[in-house]
C-alpha positions as CSV (number, residue, x, y, z in Angstrom):
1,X,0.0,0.0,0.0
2,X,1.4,3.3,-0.4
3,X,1.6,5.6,2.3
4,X,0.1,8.2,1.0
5,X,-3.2,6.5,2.0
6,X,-1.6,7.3,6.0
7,X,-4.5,9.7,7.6
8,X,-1.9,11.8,8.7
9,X,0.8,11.6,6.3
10,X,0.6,15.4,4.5
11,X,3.3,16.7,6.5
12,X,5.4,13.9,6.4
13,X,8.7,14.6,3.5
14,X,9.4,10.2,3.7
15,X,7.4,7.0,4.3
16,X,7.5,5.3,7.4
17,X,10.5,2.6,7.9
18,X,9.4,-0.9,6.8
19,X,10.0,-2.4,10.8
20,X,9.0,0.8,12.7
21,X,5.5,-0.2,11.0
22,X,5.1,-3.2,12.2
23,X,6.7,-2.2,15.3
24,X,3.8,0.6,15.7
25,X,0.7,-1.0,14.3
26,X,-1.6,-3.0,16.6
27,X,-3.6,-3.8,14.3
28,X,-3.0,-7.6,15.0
29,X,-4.6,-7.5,18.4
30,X,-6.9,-4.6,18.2
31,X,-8.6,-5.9,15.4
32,X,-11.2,-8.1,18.2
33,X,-12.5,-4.3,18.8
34,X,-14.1,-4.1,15.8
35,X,-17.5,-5.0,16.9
36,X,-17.8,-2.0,19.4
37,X,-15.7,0.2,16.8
38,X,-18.5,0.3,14.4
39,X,-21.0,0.4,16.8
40,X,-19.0,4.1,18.0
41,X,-18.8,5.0,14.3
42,X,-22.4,4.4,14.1
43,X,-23.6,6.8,16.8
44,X,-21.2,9.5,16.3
45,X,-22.4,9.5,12.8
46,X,-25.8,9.2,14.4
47,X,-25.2,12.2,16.5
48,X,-23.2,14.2,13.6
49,X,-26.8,14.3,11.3
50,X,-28.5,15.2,14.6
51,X,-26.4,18.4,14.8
52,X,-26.4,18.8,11.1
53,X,-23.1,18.4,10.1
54,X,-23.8,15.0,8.1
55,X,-27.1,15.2,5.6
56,X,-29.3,12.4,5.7
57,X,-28.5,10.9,2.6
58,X,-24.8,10.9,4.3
59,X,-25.8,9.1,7.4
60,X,-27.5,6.7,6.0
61,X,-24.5,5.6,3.7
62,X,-22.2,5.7,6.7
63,X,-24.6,3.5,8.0
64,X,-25.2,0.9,5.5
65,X,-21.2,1.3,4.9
66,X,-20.4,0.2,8.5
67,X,-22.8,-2.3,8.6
68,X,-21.5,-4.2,5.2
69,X,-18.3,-4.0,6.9
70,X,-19.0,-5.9,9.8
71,X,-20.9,-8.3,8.2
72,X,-17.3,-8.8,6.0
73,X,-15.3,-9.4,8.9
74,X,-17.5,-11.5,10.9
75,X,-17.3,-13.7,7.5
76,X,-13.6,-13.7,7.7
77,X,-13.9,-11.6,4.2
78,X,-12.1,-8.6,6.1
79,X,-8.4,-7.9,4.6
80,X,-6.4,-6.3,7.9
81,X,-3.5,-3.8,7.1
82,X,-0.6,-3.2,8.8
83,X,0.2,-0.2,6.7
84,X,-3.3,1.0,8.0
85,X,-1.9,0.3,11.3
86,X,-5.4,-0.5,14.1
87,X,-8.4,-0.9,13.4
88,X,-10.3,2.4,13.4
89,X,-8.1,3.0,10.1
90,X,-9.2,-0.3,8.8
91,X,-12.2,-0.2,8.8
92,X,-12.7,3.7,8.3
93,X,-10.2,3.3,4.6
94,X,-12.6,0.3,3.7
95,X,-15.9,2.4,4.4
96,X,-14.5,5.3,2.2
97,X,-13.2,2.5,-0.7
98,X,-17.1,1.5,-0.7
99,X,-19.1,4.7,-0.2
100,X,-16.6,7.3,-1.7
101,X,-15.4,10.8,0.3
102,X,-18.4,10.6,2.7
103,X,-17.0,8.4,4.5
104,X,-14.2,10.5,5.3
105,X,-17.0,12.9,6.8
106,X,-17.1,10.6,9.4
107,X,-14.1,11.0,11.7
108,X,-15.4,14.5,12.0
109,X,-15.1,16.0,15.5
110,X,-13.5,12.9,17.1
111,X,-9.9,11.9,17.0
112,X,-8.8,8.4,17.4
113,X,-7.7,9.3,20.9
114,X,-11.2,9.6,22.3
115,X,-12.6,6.9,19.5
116,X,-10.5,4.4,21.4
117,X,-11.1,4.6,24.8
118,X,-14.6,5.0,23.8
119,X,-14.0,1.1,22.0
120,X,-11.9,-0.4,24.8
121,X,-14.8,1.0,27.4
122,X,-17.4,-0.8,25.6
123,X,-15.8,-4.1,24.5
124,X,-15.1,-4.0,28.6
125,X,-18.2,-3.7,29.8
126,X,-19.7,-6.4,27.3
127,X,-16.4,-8.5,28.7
128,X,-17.6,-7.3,32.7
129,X,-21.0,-8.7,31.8
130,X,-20.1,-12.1,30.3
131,X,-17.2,-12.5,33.5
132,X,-20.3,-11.9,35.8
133,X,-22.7,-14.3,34.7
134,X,-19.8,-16.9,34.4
135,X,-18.9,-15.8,38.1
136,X,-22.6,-16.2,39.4
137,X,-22.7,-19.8,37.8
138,X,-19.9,-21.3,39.7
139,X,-21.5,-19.6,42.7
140,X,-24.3,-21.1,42.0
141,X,-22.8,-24.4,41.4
142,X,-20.7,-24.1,45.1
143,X,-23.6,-23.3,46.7
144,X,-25.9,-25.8,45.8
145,X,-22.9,-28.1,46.5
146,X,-22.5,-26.7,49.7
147,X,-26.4,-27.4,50.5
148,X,-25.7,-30.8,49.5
149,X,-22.6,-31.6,52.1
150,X,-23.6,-29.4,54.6
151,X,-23.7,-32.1,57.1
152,X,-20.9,-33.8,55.8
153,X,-18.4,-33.3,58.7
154,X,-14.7,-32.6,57.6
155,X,-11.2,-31.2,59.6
156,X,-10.6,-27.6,59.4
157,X,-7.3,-26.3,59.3
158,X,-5.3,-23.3,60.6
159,X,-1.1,-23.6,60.1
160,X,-2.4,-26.6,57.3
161,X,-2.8,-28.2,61.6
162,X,-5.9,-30.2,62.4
163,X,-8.0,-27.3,63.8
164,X,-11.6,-28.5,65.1
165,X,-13.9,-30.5,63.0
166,X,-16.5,-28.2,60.3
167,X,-18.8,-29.1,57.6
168,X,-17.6,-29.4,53.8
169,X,-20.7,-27.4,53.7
170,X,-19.2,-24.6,55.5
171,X,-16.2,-24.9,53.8
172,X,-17.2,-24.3,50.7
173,X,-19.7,-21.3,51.4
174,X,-16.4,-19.6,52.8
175,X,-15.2,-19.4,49.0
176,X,-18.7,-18.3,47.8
177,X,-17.9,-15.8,50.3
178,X,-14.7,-14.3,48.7
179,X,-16.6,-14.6,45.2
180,X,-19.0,-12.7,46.6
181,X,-17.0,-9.8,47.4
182,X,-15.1,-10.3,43.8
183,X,-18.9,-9.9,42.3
184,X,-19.6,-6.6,44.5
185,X,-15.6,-5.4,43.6
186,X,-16.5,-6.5,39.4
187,X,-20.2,-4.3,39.7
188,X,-18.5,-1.4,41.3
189,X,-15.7,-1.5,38.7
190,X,-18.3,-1.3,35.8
191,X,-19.4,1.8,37.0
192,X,-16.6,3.9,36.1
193,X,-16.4,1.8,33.2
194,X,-19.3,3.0,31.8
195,X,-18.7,6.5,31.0
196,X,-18.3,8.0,27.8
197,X,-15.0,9.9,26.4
198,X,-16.6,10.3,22.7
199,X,-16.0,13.7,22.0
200,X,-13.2,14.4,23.6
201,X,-11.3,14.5,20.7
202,X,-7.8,14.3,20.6
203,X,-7.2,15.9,23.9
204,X,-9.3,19.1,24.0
205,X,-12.6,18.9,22.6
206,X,-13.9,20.0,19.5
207,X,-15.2,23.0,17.9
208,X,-17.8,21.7,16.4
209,X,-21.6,21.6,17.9
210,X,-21.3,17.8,19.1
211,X,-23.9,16.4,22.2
212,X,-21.8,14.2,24.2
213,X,-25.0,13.2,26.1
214,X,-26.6,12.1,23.4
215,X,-23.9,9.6,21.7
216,X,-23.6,8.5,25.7
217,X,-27.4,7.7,25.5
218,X,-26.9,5.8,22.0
219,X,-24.5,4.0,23.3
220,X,-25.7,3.0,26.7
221,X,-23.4,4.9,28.9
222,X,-24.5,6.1,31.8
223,X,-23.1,9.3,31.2
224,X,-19.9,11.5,29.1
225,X,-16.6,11.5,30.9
226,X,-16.0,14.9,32.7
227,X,-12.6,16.4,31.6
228,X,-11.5,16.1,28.2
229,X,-7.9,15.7,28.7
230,X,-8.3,12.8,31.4
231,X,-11.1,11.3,28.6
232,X,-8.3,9.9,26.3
233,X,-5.7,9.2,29.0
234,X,-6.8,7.6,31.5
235,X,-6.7,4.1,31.9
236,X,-7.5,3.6,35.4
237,X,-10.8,1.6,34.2
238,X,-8.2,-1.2,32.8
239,X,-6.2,-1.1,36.1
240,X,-9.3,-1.4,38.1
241,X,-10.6,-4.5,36.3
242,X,-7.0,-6.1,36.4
243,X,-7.0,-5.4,40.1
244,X,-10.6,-7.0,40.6
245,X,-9.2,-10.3,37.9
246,X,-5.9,-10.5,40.4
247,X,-7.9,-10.8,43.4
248,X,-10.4,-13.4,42.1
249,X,-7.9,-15.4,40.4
250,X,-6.1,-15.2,44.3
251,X,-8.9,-16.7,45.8
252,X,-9.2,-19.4,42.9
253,X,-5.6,-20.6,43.6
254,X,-6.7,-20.9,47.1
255,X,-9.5,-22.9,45.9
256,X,-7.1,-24.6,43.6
257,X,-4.6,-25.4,46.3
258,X,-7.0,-26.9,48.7
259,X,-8.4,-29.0,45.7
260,X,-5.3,-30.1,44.8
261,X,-4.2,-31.1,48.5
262,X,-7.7,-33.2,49.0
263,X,-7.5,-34.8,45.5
264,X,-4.1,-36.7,46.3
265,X,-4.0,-39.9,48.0
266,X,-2.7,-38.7,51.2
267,X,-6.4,-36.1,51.6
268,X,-8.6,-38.1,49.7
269,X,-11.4,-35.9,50.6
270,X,-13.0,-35.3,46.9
271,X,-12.8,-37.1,43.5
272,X,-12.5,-34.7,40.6
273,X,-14.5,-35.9,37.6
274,X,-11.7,-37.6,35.1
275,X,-13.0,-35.0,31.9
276,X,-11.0,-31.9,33.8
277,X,-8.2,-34.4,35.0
278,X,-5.1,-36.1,32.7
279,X,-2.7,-38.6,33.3
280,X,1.0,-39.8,33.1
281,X,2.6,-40.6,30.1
282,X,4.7,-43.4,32.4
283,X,2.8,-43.9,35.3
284,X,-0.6,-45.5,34.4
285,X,-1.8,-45.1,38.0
286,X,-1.7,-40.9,37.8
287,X,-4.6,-38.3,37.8
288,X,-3.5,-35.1,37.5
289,X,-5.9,-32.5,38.8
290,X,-4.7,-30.5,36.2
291,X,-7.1,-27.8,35.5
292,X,-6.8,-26.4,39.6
293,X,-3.3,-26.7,39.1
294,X,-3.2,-24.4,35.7
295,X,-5.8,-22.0,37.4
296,X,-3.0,-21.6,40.1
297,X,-0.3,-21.6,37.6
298,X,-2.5,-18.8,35.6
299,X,-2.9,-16.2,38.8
300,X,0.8,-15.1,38.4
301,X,-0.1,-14.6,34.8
302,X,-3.0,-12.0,35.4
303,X,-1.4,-10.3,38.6
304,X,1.4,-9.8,36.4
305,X,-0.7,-7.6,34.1
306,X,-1.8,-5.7,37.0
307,X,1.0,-4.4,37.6
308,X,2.2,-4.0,33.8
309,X,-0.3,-1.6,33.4
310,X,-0.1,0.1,36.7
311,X,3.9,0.5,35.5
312,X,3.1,1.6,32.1
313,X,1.0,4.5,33.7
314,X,3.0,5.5,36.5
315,X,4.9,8.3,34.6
316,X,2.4,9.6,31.6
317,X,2.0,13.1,31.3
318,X,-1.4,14.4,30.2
319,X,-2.8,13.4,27.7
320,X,-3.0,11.0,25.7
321,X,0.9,9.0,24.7
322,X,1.6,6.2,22.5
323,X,2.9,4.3,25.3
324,X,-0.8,3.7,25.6
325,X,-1.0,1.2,23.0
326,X,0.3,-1.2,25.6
327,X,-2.3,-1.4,27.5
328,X,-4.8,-3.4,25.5
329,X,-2.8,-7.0,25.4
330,X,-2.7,-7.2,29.0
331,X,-5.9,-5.9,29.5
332,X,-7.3,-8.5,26.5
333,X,-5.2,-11.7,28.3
334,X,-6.7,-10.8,31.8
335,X,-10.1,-11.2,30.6
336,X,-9.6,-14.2,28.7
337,X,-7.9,-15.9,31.3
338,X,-10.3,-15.2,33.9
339,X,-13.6,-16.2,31.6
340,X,-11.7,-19.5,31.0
341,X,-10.6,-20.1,34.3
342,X,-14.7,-19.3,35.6
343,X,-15.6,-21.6,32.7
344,X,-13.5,-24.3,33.9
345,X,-14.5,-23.8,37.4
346,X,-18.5,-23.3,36.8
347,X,-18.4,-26.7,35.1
348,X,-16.3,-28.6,37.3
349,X,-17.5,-27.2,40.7
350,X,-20.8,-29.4,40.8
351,X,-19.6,-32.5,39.8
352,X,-16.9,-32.7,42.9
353,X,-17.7,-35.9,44.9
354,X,-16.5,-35.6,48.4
355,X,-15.1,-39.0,49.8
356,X,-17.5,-38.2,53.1
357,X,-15.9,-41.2,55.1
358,X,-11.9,-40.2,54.6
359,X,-12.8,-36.5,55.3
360,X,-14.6,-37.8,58.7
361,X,-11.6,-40.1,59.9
362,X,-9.4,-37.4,58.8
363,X,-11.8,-35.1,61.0
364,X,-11.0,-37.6,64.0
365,X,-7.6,-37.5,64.4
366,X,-5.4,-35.1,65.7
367,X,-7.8,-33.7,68.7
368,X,-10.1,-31.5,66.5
369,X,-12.7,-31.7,69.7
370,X,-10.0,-30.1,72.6
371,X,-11.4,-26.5,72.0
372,X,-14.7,-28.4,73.2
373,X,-13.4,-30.0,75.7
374,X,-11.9,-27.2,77.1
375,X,-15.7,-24.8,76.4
376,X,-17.1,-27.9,78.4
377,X,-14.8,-27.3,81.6
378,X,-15.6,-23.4,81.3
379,X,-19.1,-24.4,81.7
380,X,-18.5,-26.3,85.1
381,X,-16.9,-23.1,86.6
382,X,-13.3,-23.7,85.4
383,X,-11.9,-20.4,83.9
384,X,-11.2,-20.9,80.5
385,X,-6.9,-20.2,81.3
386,X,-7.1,-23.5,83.6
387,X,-9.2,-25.2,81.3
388,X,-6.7,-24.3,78.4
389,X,-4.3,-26.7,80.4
390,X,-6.3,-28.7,81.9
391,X,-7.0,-29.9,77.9
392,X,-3.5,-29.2,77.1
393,X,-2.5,-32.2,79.2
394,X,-4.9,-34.2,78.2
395,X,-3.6,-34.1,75.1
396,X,-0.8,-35.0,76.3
397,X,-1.7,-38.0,77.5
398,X,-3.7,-38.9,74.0
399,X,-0.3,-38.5,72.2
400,X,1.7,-40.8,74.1
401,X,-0.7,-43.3,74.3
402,X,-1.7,-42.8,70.6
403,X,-5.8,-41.8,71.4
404,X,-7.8,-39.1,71.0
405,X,-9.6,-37.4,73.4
406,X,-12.9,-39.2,72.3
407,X,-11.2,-42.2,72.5
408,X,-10.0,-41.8,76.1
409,X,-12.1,-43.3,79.1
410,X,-14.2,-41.2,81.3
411,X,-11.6,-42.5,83.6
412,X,-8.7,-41.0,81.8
413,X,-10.5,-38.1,81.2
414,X,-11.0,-37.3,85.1
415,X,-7.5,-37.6,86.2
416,X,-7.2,-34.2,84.7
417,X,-9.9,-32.2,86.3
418,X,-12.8,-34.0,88.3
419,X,-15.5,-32.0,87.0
420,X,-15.4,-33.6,84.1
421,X,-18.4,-36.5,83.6
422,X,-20.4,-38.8,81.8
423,X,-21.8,-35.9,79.5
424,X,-18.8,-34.7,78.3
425,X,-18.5,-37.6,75.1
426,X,-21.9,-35.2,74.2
427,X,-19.3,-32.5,73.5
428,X,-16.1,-34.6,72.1
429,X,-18.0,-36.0,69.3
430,X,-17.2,-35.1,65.8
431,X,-21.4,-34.5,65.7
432,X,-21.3,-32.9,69.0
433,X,-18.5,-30.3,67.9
434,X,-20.3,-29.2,64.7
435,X,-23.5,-28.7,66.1
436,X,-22.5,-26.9,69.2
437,X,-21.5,-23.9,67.0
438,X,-25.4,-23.5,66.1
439,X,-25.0,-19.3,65.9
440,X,-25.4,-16.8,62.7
441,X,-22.2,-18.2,60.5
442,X,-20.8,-21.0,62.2
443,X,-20.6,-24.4,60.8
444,X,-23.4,-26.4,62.1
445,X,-25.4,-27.9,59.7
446,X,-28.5,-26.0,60.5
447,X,-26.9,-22.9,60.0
448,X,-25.1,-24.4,56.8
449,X,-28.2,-25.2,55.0
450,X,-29.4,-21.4,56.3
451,X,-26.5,-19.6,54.6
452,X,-26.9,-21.5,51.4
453,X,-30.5,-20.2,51.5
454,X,-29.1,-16.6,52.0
455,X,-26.6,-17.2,49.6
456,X,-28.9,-18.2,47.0
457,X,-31.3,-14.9,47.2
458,X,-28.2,-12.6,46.7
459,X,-27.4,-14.3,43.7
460,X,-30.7,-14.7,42.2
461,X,-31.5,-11.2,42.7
462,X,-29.0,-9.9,40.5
């Protein structure tokens, strides 16, 4: 192509070098904005015949124009150019090759500064919506999952230690938790998402009679951007969304960990269904719980882009600088990683089979039940410092002689404090334990099946 076709090439004495080009275009990855490109083109021409500057007859062939072209590229009969360097040029050369010098009319009070922010904002927020109902199915599926096992008794940890006993029930609503908060953090981010910089221009408005308000409205914003200079160069709305993708994919390599753990032989606690596992190519025995370990191995991947594009703003001067053009890969990865991390998740999530007998044995060793035993001696008048050791040596005893407290004789038991009787294998019970903690987000199975229930109306009334 020759490069006098370059939109901005008049005052240039030289063509550009061969490799600086390439080395400048992102056309190769920008092109997936194409869809939310025309879309801008079509209600900034919308708005242009409102205010007269386009006639009728103009509009309508911008229009039709736009529309032929997308119908071309979603064919795969769209010829990208490098020489045309993104995709606004693209597609703007090809509308004027079909309808002739009105569609040069087009680009009229916008720049591409402002037209791209204004594409980025929009593909986002389609992108926000997709990650959210993606997010809300694999709550969905942990929550009726959690419903399910919310008697099924299991150890909890602190230190990776044998804490006290909880349900798997529990356990699981404490990861629909963090989701939770990641689906607040994803809502709040679309906000300031969702603000228009159309008409900004290329830094400092325009001196033609645009309405801002009205290509906002066309294009479903909830309102024009404020300042025209922070309009084209800011890029917080890219950070944001990175920061909310780092912290869910955090708390899905802590899902991913404890999967992991429980999957191998020495847990046991939970069969993953063999469609999201692999195995060995030498040892036929394996099954690699492979997509938790690649959603794991993928969180590095998206906080990484966090802080890419927190580095490649740190140091812009207003307004808008090439430097810019950087900030779409990352931005593009994060979300692709994180829909098919959800994906993966949403359909794996329900079909986890928890080994309820090995999570239960598991559950009964290493003295899950002493913070009841020592709640029971508080009870009889012991204060709780006194009872502290009073369990702390029976412990003790239960390690040297290889048994648990529940395990020990009432006999055994009293040689340590004489208050302690008959009604104190109530409390030591795996059973006992769980349902003692019958209170507003504790782990009994009442209250399990309870905070399913709430979860279930938060969700369903997005």
């Amino acid at each position: 192509m020759s490069d006098a076709i370059k939109p901005w090439g008049g005052r240039f004495s030289e063509p550009t070098d061969a490799f600086v080009e390439r080395f400048t275009a992102s056309v190769g990855f920008d092109q997936r904005l194409y869809h939310h490109d025309i879309n801008g083109s079509l209600a900034h021409a919308n708005m242009l015949n409102k205010v007269g500057i386009l006639t009728d007859d103009e509009y309508r062939a911008i229009e039709q124009g736009l529309e032929d072209i997308r119908a071309d590229i979603q064919a795969g009969n769209f010829e990208w150019s490098v020489t045309l360097e993104d995709v606004h040029m693209n597609i703007e050369a090809r509308l004027t090759a079909k309808i002739g010098d009105t569609g040069k009319k087009l680009h009229t009070g916008r720049s591409r500064n402002d037209q791209v922010a204004t594409d980025i904002r929009l593909y986002l927020r389609d992108e926000i919506d997709a990650i959210a109902a993606e997010l809300t199915r694999l709550q969905n599926g942990l929550v009726d999952l959690a419903e399910r096992e919310a008697a099924t008794i299991m150890p909890g940890f602190t230190h990776l230690q044998t804490a006290q006993p909880v349900t798997f029930g529990h356990h699981l609503l404490a990861w629909n938790e963090m989701l939770q908060r990641d689906y607040e953090r994803l809502m709040d981010c679309r906000k300031r998402v969702n603000k228009s910089p159309l008409g900004a221009a290329a830094l400092a408005g325009t001196t033609y009679p645009i309405d801002r308000f009205y290509t906002a409205k066309l294009l479903g914003f909830d309102a024009p951007t404020e300042n025209s200079l922070d309009s084209v160069s800011d890029r917080d709305f890219a950070i944001e969304f990175t920061a909310f993708a780092s912290l869910l994919m955090m708390h899905m390599s802590r899902f991913s960990e404890e999967l992991i753990l429980w999957a191998s032989a020495q847990f046991n606690f939970i069969d993953l269904p063999d469609r999201f596992c692999t195995g060995s190519s030498i040892m036929p025995q394996k099954k690699n719980p492979d997509v938790p370990e690649l959603v794991r191995g993928k969180t590095g991947r998206v906080v990484g882009h966090l802080i890419g594009l927190i580095t490649l703003m740190k140091s812009q001067p207003l307004a808008y600088n090439k430097d810019n053009q950087e900030d779409k890969e990352p931005l593009f990865d994060a979300i692709d990683t994180v829909k098919d991390c959800l994906k993966a998740y949403a359909d794996m999530t329900p079909a986890i089979v928890a080994r309820k007998s090995y999570m239960q044995e598991a559950a009964g060793r290493g003295f899950s039940t002493a913070t009841d035993l020592a709640d029971y001696l508080v009870r009889k008048g012991i204060p709780f410092r006194d009872a502290h050791e009073i369990v702390g040596k029976s412990v003790a005893f239960g390690v040297e002689n290889e048994r648990d407290l529940w395990e020990m004789t009432l006999q055994e038991l009293q040689q340590f404090s004489p208050v302690i009787e008959t009604d104190v294998f109530d409390y030591l019970t795996l059973e006992g334990s769980v349902s003692a903690r019958n209170h507003f987000g504790g782990t009994a199975p009442e209250q399990v099946s309870m905070a399913a229930k709430r979860a279930r109306d938060i969700i369903a009334e997005r």
